[in-house]
matplotlib code that plots the C-alpha trace (Angstrom):
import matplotlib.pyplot as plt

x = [28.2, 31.4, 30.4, 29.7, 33.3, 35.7, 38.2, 38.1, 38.3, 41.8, 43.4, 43.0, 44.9, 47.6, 50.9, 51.6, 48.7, 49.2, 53.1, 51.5, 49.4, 51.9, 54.4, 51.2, 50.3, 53.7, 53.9, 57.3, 58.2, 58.4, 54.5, 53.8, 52.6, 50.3, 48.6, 48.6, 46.7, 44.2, 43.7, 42.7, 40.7, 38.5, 37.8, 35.5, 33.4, 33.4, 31.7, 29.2, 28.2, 29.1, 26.7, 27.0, 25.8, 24.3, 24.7, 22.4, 19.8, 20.8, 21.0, 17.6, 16.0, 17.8, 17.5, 16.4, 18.5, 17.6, 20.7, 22.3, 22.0, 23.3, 23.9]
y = [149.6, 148.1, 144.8, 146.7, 148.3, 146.2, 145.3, 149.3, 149.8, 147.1, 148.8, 151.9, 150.0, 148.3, 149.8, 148.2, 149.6, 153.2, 152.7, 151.7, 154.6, 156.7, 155.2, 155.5, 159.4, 160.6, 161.2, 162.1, 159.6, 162.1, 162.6, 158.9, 160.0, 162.2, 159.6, 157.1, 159.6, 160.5, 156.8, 156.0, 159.2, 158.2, 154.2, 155.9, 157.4, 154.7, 152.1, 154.8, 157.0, 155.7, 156.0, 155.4, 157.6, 155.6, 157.2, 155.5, 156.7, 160.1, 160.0, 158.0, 161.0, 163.9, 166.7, 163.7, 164.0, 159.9, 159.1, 159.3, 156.4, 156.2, 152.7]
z = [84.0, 85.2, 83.5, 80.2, 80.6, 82.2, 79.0, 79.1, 82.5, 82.7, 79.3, 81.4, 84.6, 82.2, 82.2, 78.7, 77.2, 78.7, 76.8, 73.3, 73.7, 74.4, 71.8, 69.2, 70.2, 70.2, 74.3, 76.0, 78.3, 81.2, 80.5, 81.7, 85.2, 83.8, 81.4, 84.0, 86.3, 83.5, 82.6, 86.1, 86.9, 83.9, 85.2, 88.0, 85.1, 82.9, 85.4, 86.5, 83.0, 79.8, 76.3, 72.9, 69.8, 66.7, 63.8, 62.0, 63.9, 63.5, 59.9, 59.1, 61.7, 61.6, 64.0, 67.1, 70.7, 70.7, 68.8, 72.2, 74.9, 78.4, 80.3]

ax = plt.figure().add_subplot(projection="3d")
ax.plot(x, y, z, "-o")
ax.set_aspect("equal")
plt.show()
């Protein structure tokens, strides 16, 4: 997983990124800890369960849980 996800899993370590985000969402800058915090209790997740839906799938077969795929 962590090969999948490592562009994500740096954004999520870069201190520049986590200030565009901020700048882009509208964040106080007193917040910053608490991004930073978020952003790093997420990398555990993202190298262990990450998915992606297709939507195409769902919409050629309506109603069918396989639209959902775990790495």
């Amino acid at each position: 997983m962590q090969t999948f996800f490592s562009e994500i899993t740096a954004l999520c370590r870069n201190e520049q990124f986590l200030h565009s985000v901020m700048e882009k969402y509208h964040y106080d800058p007193e917040e910053y800890p608490n991004l930073k915090r978020l952003a790093g209790e997420m990398i555990p997740c993202l190298e262990t369960e990450a998915g992606w839906q297709d939507r195409e799938i769902q919409e050629t077969f309506p109603g069918r849980d396989q639209s959902f795929f775990w790495l």
